[in-house]
N, C-alpha and C positions, 0 to 999 in steps of 0.2 A: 170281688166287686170291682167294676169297672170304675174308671173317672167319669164318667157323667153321670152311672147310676150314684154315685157317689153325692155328685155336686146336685142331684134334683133331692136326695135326702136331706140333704145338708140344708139344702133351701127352704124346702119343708120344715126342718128342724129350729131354724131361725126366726118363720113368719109364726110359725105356733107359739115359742118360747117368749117372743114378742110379745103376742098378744096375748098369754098369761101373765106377761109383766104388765102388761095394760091393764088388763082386769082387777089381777090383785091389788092394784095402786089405787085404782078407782074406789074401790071399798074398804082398804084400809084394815084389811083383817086377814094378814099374810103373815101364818104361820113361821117358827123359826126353821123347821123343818123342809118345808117348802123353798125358804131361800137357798138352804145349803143347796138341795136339790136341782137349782135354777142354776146355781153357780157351778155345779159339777155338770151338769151335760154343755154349758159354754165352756168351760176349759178343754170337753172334749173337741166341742166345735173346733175350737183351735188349736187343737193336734190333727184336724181331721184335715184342714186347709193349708198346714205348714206340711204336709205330705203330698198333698194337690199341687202345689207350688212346687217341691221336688220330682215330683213326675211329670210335670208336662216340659221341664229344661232337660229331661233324663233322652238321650237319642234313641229311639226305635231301633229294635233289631233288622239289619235289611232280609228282606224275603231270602229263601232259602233258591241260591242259581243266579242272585242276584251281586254284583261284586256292590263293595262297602265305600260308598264317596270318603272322600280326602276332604278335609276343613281347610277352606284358604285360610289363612292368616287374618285375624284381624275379624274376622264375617262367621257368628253363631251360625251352626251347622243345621239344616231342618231338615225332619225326618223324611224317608221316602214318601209319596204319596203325595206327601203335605206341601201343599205350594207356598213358593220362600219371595216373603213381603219385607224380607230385609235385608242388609248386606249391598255390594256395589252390582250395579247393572250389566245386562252382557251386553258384550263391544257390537254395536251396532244397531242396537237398537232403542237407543236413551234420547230423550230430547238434547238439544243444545250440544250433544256430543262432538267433539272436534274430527275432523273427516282428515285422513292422511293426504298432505299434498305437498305439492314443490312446485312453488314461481321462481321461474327466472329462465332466463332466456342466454342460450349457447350459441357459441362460432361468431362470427362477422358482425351479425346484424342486418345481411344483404336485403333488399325488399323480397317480398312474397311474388310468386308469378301473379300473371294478369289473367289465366285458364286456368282449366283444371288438373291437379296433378297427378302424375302417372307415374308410379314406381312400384317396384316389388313388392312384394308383402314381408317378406324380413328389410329391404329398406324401411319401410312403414311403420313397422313394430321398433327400430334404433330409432325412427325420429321418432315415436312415441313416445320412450324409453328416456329421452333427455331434454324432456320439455315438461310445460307448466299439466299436472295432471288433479282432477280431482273423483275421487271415486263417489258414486250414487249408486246403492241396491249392487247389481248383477251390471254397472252401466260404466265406462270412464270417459272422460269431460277433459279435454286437454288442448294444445296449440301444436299439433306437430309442424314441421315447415311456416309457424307462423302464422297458421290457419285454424278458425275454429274448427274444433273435432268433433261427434258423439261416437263412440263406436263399445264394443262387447269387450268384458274383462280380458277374453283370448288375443282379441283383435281380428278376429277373422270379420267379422262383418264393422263396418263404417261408414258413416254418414258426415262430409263436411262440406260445409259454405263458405263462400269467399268474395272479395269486393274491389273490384278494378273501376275509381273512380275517378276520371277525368276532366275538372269543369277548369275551359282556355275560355279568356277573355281578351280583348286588345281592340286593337285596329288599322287601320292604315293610314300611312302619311306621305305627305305631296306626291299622291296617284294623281296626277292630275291628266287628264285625254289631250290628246293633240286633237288640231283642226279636221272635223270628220267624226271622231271618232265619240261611240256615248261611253260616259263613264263607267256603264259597268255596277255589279254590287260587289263594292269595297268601303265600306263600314269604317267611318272614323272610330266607331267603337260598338261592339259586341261581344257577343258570346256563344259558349257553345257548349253543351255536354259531350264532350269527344267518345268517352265510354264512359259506359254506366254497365259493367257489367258484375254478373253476380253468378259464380263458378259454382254448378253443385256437382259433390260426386258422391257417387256410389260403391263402395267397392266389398265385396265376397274376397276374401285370400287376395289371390293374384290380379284377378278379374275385377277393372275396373270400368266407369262408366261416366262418362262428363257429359252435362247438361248445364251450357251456359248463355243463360239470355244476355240481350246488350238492348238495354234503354236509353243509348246514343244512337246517334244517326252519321256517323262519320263527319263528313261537314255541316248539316243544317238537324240542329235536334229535331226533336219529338214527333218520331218516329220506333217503333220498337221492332226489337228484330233477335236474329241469332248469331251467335258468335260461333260454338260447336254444340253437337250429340252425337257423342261418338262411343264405342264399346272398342274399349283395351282388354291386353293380355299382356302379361310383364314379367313370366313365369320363368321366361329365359335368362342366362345371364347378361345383365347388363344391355336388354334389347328389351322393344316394345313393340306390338302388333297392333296396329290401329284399324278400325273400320267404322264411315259414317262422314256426318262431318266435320271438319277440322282443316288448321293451320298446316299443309305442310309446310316444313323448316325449307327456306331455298334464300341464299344471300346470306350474309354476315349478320347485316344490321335486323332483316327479318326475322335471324333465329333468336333474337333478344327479344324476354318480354319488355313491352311497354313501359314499365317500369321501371327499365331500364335505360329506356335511351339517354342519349345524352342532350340531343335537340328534342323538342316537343313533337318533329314530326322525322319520319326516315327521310330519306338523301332523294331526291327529283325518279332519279332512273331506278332505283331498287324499290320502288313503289309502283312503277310500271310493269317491269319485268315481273312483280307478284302476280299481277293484275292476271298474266296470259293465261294461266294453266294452276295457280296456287291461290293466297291470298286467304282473306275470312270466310270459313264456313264452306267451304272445297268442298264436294262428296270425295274420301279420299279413300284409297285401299293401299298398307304398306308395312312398312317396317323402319326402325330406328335403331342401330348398335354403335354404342361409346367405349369407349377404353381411354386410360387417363392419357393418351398418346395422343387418340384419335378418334372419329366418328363419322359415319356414313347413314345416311339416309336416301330411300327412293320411295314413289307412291306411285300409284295409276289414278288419275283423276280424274272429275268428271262435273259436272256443271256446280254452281255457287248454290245454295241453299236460296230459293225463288226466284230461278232464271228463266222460268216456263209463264211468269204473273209478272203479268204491265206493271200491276204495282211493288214489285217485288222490293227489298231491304236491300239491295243491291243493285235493282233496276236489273228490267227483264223486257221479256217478248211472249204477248200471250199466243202469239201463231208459234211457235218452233216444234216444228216435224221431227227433228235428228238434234238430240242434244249430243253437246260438247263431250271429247274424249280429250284426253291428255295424261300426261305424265313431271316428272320430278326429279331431279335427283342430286345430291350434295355431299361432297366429301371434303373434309378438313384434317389436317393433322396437326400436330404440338411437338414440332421436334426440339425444342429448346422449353424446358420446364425448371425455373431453378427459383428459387426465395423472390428475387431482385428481376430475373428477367421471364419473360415468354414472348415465343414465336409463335404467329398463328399462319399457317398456307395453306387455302382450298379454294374449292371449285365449283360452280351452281349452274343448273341448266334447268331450263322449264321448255314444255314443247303442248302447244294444244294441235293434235293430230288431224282433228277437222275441229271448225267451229261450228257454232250451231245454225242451224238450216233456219231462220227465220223467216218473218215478212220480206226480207229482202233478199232475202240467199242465203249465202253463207260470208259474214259480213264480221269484221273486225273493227275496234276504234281505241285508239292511245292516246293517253291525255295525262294532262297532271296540275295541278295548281301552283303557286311559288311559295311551298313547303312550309302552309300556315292552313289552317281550318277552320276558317269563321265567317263559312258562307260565303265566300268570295265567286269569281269568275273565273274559271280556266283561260289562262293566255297562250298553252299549249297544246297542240293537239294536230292529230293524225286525220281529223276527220273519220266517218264510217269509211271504211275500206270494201269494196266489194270481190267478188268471185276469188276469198281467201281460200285458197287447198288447205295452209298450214302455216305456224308462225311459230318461230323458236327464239331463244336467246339464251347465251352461258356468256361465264367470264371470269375473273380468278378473284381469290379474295385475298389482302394481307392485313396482316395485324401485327401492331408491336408494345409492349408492355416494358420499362424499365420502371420499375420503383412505383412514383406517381405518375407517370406519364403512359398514355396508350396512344398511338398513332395506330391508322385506320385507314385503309383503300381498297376499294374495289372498282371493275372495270366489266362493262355488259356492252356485247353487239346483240341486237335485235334483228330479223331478220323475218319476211312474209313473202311467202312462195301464194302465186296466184294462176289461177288454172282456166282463166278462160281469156280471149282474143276481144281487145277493141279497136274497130273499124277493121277487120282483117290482118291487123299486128298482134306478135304473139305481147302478153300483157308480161312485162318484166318484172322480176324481182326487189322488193323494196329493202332497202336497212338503216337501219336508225343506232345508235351509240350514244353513250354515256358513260360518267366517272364521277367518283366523291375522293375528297380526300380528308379527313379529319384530325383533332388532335386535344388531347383530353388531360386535365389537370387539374388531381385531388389538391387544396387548398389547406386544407386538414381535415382529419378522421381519417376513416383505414378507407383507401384508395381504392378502384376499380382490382378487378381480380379475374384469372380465367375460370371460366364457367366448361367445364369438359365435359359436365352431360349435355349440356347444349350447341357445344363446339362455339361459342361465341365470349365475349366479355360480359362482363354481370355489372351492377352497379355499384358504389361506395357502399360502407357498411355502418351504421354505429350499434357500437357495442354496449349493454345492457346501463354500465358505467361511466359510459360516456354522453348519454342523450341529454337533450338541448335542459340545461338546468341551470341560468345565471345564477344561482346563487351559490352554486359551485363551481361555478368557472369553466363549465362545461357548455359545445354549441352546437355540437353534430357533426357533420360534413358539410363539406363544400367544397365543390367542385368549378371548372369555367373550362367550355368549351368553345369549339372554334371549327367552320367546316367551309370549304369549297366545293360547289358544286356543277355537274354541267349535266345538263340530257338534251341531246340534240333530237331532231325529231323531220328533220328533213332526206329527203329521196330526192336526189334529180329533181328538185324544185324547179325549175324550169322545164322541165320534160310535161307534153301532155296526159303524160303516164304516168308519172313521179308526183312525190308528196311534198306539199311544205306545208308542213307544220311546227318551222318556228324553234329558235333554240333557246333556253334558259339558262341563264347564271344565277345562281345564289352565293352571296356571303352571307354566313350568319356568326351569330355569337351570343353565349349564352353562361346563366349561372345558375346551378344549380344545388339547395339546399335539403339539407335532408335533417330535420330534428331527432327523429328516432327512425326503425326499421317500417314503420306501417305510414310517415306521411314525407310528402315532399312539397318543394315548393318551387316554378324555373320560371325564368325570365328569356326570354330569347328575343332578339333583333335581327331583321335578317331584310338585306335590299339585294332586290332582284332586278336583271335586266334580263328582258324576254325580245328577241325579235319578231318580225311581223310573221304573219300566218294564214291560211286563205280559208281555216275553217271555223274563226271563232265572229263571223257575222263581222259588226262594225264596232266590236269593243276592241280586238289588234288588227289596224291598221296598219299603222304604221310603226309599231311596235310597241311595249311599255316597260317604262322603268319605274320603279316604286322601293315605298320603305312598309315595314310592318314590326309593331311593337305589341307580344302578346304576354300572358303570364298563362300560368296553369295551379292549379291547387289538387292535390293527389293522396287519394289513402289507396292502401293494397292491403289485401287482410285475404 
């Protein structure tokens, strides 16, 4: 007899014997006989239930082909078949269960770049590897490079976003216009979202993809625009193949992110020289290879992302029949790499081959502001140049690092080859020069450092132990830089054929704090003497000297 036919007899057996005990009570005329009677089949009940009770704790034999489970410890063993409502949960699928992970954060503490990142896929998988991770389902949640992640337990596929925010505010002091001249927009005080961008990538293995908007407007916000969308390959050793649009690296101070600089804006002349043939949002075709020595880059370029629309995020031309071609190229080496020192020496040239055929021809214009962004006036400038053939510029870069200290030069000739005759004179050749010299000094926390996949310097770092925490005596970094600078911008200024457009000096000086690796905070001063110029209307006359006093507020993620 089975246990259940058992347990419905038994139950029957119970409700009946009951209700002959009911009865008999009720009447009063319950035999002796009858009682024994009553009493021997309950005793039996109760050998019949203390056997029920041993059989249903007794384990099943498992099916025959079937191996025999192992009892954990501690957790009643249930039979095959019979699904088990007791004992401890399996790993992963319990409420409130604790998820395996690790916060904390390795190396320097350098800030995060201001684009999207490009690296290998075994790079990819080490920064994974030693950063904060949490696992979900089939999914991991982590910070590699200091960046939110999502990507797949293997790592082949990844998805991360990132945040380059920039808001400068300031303004200007005793700009005041000489006799003639109007003042100009120079802002006792304003502001500005410099970048607001937000890096996303994509990346399969090797193969990656950046997609980053920019909801700054360079100098006058609210504007939205692009920074890069470009598809990488990074399969190679220690090289990157880029196509789309993007930054090429040309200059020193340009191959540094944002994030890095030391002043809130690059140096007069290496913000020109971007201008020709590089700069934000290039269509660009190339390659990039580093070695901890050294690094070499070239691209073939070709017009800014909106050079073809009047209203473009760049400023554009809606007539242009023949867009811009050009090219790039930058080599730097590291011959001195020791704890205490490094040497940096290389070389940057940009060249746009033709420029683009607009409303006017084929037309050029070099300009710059006095190396602040808050909506101001150009005091510098080339004016439109007409019947350009072609326009280049190289020049050398140095660098030096001991300890705390970085010292920083570079030197750019400009130069525009022009192709066509005014009044029956052949139209001569223009050239323009420039120079920075700067010099850099960690105050405390871990000091500037060489950055050899970028071939340039990185920024202060704090380290996980060291971030800004008065209460432990801890404050970040801090830094104070210091820069001179010049771009000149005249040609046979006196020739009918030559250009004056006016030379700039900048001194600045600045300081620069860093609480932890994702925010920052700089102060920068910087007076400018510009002389006069014939293409900026009646704001330089007769030339301007001024001051400007800005701050910046910054996260990188």
């Amino acid at each position: 007899m089975t246990i259940s036919s058992r347990f419905v007899l038994l139950s029957l057996t119970v409700l009946s014997g009951a209700s002959a005990f009911g009865v008999s009570s009720s009447h009063a005329a319950t035999s002796d006989s009858e009682v024994l009677e009553l009493r021997r089949e309950m005793a039996e009940m109760r050998r019949e239930m203390a056997i029920m009770r041993t059989e249903l704790h007794k384990p099943a034999p498992a099916p025959r082909g079937h191996a025999v489970r192992t009892q954990r410890p501690g957790v009643a063993e249930t039979p095959v078949g019979v699904p088990n409502y007791s004992g401890s949960p399996e790993s992963g699928i319990a409420f409130n269960q604790a998820q395996p992970s690790s916060y904390h954060v390795t190396g320097a503490g350098r800030p995060v770049s201001d684009r999207g990142i490009v690296s290998s896929w075994e790079d990819f998988q080490k920064a994974s590897s030693d950063t904060e991770v949490v696992r979900v389902g089939g999914m991991k949640i982590g910070f590699p490079n200091g960046r939110p992640t999502i990507q797949s337990s293997d790592g082949k596929y990844a998805f991360s976003i990132g945040l380059a925010f920039h808001e400068d505010f300031g303004g200007f002091l005793t700009d005041a216009p000489r006799g003639g001249e109007q003042k100009g927009k120079f802002n006792s005080f304003t502001s500005n979202a410099r970048r607001l961008r937000v890096p996303l990538t994509f990346r399969y293995k090797d193969w990656v993809a950046n997609v980053t908007p920019d909801f700054g407007a360079s100098n006058n916000d609210g504007v939205d625009g692009l920074y890069e969308a470009n598809l990488n390959y990074a399969g190679l050793k220690n090289t990157i193949l880029t196509v789309g649009y993007f930054q090429p690296r040309v200059t020193e101070e340009d191959s540094e992110s944002s994030n890095d600089f030391e002043m809130m804006e690059r140096p007069g002349i290496t913000d020109i020289v971007r201008s020709i043939s590089a700069g934000d949002a290039r269509f660009s075709v190339g390659a990039l290879h580093y070695e901890k020595r050294w690094w070499i880059a070239a691209y073939f370029t070709g017009q800014q992302f909106g050079a073809r629309n009047s209203t473009g995020y760049y400023g554009g031309d809606g007539n242009v029949g023949d867009s811009q071609t050009g090219g790039t190229f930058r080599a730097a080496g590291r011959p001195v790499a020791t704890k205490d020192w490094d040497l940096h020496l290389g070389v940057s040239a940009v060249a746009a081959f033709k420029p683009s055929d607009g409303t006017n021809g084929r037309t050029f214009k070099l300009s710059q502001r006095p190396e602040v962004n808050l909506g101001e006036d150009t005091l510098l400038s080339t004016g439109t140049m007409t019947n350009v053939a072609n326009i280049w510029a190289a020049g050398p870069e140095l660098g030096l690092r001991w300890k705390n200290l970085v010292l920083k030069s570079e030197y750019y000739h400009i130069g525009v080859n022009r192709s066509k005759q005014l009044g029956g004179a052949p139209m001569s050749s223009l050239n323009f020069q420039g120079w920075y010299a700067a010099a850099n000094y960690t105050l405390f926390g871990t000091p500037r450092a060489y950055n050899y996949k970028e071939g340039a310097f990185a920024a202060p770092g704090v380290k996980e132990g060291e971030e800004f925490n008065p209460a432990t005596g801890h404050w970040g970094s801090l830094e104070l830089s210091g820069r001179y600078s010049v771009a000149d911008l005249n040609s046979r200024p006196d020739s009918v054929s030559g250009v004056r457009g006016g030379q700039q000096t900048v001194w600045s000086g600045g300081l620069n704090w860093y609480p932890n690796r994702h925010f920052r905070v700089m102060l920068d001063f910087n007076h400018f003497i510009v002389s006069r110029n014939s293409n900026d209307g009646t704001v330089n006359i007769y030339g301007r000297n001024g001051n400007s006093l800005a701050a910046r507020v910054q996260a990188a993620f």
